[in-house]
N, C-alpha and C positions, 0 to 999 in steps of 0.2 A: 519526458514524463516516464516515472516507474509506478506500474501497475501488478500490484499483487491482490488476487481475488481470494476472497473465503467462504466455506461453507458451512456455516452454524460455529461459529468463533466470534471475532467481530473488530470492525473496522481499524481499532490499534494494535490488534495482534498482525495483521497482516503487513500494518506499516512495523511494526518493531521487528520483521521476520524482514522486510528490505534491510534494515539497517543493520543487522542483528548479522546477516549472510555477506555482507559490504557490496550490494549489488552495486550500488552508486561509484563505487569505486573502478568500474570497466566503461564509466560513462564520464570520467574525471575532465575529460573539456566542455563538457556542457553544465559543468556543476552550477555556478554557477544562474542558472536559468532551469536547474530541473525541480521540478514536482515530484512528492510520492504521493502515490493514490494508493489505498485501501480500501477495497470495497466485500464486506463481506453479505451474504446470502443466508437469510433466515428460513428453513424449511419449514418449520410449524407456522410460523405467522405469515410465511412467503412476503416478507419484505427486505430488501434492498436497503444499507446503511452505508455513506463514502464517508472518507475523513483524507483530506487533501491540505500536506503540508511540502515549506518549501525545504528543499535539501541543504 
C-alpha cells in the first residue's frame, strides 16, 4: 500500500502525485497486490477525504 497524504488539495491530487513521481515503480514485486491511498485534509471544514485505488 502506497499512501500519499494532503493538505487542503484533495484526494486525486495526492493519488496522481504517486503516479505522476512512479513511486510504484521501487515496489514493482508487489505490483500486483498494491493499493494507492490518497488521503487529503481539509483545514476550514476539518475533514478528512480517502480515494483508494488499485495499482
Amino acid at each position: 500500500m502506497l499512501v500519499e497524504l494532503k493538505w487542503d488539495k484533495s484526494a486525486d491530487a495526492a493519488i496522481r502525485q504517486v503516479k505522476k513521481n512512479c513511486y510504484p515503480e521501487g515496489l514493482e514485486e508487489y505490483k500486483k497486490n498494491m493499493l494507492l491511498v490518497g488521503i487529503n485534509y481539509d483545514k476550514k471544514t476539518r475533514k478528512h477525504v480517502c480515494k483508494i485505488e488499485k495499482a
